[in-house]
C-alpha positions in Angstrom: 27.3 238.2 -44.8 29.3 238.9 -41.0 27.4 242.1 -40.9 24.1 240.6 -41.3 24.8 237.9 -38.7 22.8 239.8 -36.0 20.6 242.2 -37.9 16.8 241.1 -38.5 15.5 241.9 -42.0 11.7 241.8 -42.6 10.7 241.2 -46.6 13.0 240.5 -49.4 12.7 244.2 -50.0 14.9 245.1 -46.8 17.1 242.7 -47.4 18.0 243.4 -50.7 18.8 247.2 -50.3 20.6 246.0 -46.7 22.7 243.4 -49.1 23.0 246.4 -51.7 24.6 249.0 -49.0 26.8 246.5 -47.7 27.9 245.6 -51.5 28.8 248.9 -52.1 30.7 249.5 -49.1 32.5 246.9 -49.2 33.6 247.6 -53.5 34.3 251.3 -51.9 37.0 250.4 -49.6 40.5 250.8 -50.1 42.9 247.5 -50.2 45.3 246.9 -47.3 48.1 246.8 -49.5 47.0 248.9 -53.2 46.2 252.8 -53.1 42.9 252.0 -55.2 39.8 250.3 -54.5 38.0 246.8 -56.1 35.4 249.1 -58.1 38.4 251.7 -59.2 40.2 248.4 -60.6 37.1 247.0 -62.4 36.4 250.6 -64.1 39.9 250.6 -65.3 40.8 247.3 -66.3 38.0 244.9 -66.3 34.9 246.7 -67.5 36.5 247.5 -71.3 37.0 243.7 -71.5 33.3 242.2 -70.8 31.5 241.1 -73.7 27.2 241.5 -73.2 24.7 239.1 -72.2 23.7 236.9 -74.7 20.7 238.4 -76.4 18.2 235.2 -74.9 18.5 233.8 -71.5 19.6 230.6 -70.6 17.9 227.5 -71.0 17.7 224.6 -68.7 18.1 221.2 -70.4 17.8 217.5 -69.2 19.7 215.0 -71.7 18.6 211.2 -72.4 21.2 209.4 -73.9 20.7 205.6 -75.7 16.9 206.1 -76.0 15.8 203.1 -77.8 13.1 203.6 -80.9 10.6 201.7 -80.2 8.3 199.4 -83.5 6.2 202.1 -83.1 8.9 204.6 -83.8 8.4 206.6 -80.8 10.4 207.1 -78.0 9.1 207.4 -74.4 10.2 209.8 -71.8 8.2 210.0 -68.6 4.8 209.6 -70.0 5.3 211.3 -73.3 5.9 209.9 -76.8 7.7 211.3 -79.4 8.3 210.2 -83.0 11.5 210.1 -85.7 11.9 209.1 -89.0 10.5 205.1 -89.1 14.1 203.9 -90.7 15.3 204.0 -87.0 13.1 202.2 -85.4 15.2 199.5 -83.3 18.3 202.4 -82.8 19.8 204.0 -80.1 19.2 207.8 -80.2 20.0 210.9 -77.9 16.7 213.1 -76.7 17.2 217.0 -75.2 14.0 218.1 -73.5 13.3 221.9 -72.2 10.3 223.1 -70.5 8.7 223.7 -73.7 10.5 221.3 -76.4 11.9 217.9 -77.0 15.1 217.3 -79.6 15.9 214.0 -80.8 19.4 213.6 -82.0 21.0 210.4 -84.2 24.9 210.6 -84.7 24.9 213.8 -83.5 22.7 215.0 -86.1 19.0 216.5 -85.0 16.0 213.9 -86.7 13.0 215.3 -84.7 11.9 218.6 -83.0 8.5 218.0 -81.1 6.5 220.4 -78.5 6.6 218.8 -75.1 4.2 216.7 -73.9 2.2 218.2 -70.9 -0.5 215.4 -70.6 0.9 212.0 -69.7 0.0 209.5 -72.7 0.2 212.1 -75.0 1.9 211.2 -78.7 3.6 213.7 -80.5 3.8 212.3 -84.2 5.2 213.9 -87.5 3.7 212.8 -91.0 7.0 212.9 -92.1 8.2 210.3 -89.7 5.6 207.7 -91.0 6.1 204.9 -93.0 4.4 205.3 -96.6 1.7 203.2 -95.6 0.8 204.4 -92.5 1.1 208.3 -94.4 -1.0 206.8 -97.5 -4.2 205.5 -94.5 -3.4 208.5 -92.6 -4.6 211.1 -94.8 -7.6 212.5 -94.1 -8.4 209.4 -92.1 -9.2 210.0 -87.9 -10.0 207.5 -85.2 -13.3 209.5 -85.1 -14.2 208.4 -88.4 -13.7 204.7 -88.0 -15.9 204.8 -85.3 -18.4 206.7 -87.3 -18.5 204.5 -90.2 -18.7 201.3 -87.3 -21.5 203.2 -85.9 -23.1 203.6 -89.4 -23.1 199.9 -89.2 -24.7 199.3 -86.1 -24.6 199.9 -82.2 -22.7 196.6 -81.3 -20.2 197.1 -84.1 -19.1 200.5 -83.1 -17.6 198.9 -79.8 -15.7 196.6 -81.8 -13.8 198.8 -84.2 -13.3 201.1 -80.8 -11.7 198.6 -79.0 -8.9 197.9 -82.0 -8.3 202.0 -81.8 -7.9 201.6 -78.2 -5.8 199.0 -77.5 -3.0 200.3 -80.1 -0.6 202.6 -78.8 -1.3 204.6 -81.8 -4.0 204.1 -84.1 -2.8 204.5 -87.7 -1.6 200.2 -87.8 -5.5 200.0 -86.7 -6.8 201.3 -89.6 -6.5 198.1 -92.1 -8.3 195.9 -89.5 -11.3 198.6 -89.2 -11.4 199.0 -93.1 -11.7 194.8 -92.6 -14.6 194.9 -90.1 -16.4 197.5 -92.2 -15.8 195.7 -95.4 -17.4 192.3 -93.8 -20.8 194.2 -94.2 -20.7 194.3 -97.8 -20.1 190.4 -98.8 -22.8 189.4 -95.9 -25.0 192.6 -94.5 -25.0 194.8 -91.8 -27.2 193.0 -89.9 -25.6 189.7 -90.1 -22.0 191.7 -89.1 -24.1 193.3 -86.0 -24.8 189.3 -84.9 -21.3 188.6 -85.4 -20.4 191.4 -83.4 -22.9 190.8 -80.8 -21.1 187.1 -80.4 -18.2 188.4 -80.4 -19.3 190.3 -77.1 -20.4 187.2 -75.5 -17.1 185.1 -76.4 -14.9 187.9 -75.5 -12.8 187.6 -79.3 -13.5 190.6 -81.6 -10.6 190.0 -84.3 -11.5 190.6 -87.6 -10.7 186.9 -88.4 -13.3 185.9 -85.7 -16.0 188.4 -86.8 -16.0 186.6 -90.4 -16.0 183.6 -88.7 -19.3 184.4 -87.3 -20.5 186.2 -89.9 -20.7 182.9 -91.9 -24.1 180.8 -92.5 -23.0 177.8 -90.2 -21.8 179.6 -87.3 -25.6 180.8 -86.6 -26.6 180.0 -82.9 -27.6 176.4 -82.2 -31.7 176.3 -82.1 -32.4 174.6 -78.9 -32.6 170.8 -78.2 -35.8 169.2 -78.0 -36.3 166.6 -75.1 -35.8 163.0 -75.7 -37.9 161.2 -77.5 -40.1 158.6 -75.4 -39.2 154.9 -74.8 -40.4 152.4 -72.5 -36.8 151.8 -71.0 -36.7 156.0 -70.0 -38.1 156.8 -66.5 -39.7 160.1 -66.5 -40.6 162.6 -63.5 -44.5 160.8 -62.7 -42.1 157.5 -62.3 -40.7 159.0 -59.7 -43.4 160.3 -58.4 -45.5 157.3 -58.3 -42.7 155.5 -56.3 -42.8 157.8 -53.9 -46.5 157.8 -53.6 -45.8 154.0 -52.9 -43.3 154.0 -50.6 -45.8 156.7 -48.7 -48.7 154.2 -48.2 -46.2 151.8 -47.3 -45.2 153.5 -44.1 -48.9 154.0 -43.4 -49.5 150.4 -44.0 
């Protein structure tokens, strides 16, 4: 680099055949104290000895280690999510993420290869990481048709089984309490379900043990209350009135 200490180079493209020239100058020269040269010495000794590169380049990696597996049995890494096998759920794992892929290691033994998550929030879930149950409800079961089947019901009972999908960080332990809400329009009707839902609204509790609460025959609204009946020891309005027509003509007087 002394060389270049008071040269000006304009584009990588100077530089690099400046560096280049310099390179091979300097590999060219002969030592102070050998009769050969540092590129004579790597033709003869060194070059026979270098294996090739490896056939794929190498691959930056971040490691995670004592990731915890969360009930959900995902773990989190900077806005992602990413599954293993449910039976772990509660252990300490070991998670490798390159720009394009996440491994998930237990032991020292790989449980879960998943894409990596570009979108913040995003869940990256194998079936064969699923309980049974969750598998056995998953199956040709989508968010998208809960809330079609809640929409089948009515308007104000789509919002409902929307909001259970919603909250839950992911949706499969939803789907029993939607299959609940839609079921509550077969013992009753839908019409009597889209009331419930529609108090629901108002009283800001849409669980599925409040919705049959309201779907029952005594939880109808209140009619409204008639006034009181009259009685001689009641003062009504034209009382009033009349004392202060009197009290008026009094001040005249």
């Amino acid at each position: 680099m002394a060389p270049l200490r008071d040269e000006r180079l304009v584009g990588w493209a100077a530089a690099r055949a400046r560096v280049h020239a310099l390179r091979d100058a300097f590999n060219d020269r002969p030592f102070q104290k050998l009769p050969t040269t540092r590129r004579a010495l790597f033709l003869a000794d060194e070059r026979a000895t270098l294996h090739p590169l490896p056939a794929d380049p190498y691959v930056l990696d971040e490691w995670r280690v004592d990731a915890l597996v969360a009930p959900h049995y995902h773990i989190a890494w900077e806005g992602g999510y990413y599954s293993v096998p449910y039976a772990l759920v509660g252990a300490r794992v070991t998670a490798r993420r390159t720009a394009t892929l996440v491994e998930i290691y237990h032991d020292g033994q790989l449980v879960a290869t998943h894409a990596r998550v570009t979108t913040p929030g995003t869940y990256r879930t194998a079936d064969a990481h699923l309980p049974p149950a969750h598998a056995a409800v998953r199956q040709g079961v989508t968010p998208t048709a809960w809330r079609e089947r809640a929409a089948a019901i009515g308007p104000t009972t789509r919002p409902r089984v929307a909001a259970l999908l919603e909250r839950a960080v992911i949706p499969e332990p939803q789907y029993p309490r939607c299959r609940g809400i839609r079921h509550l329009a077969e013992p009753f009707s839908p019409a009597v379900l889209e009331r419930a839902a529609a108090r629901a609204l108002e009283t800001g509790v849409d669980t599925v043990r409040a919705l049959t609460a309201f779907c029952q025959p005594d939880q109808t609204p209140d009619p409204p209350r008639a006034g009181a009946p009259p009685h001689d020891n009641l003062r009504g309005p034209q009382y009033f009135q009349q004392e202060e027509i009197s009290h008026e003509s009094s001040r005249r007087d």
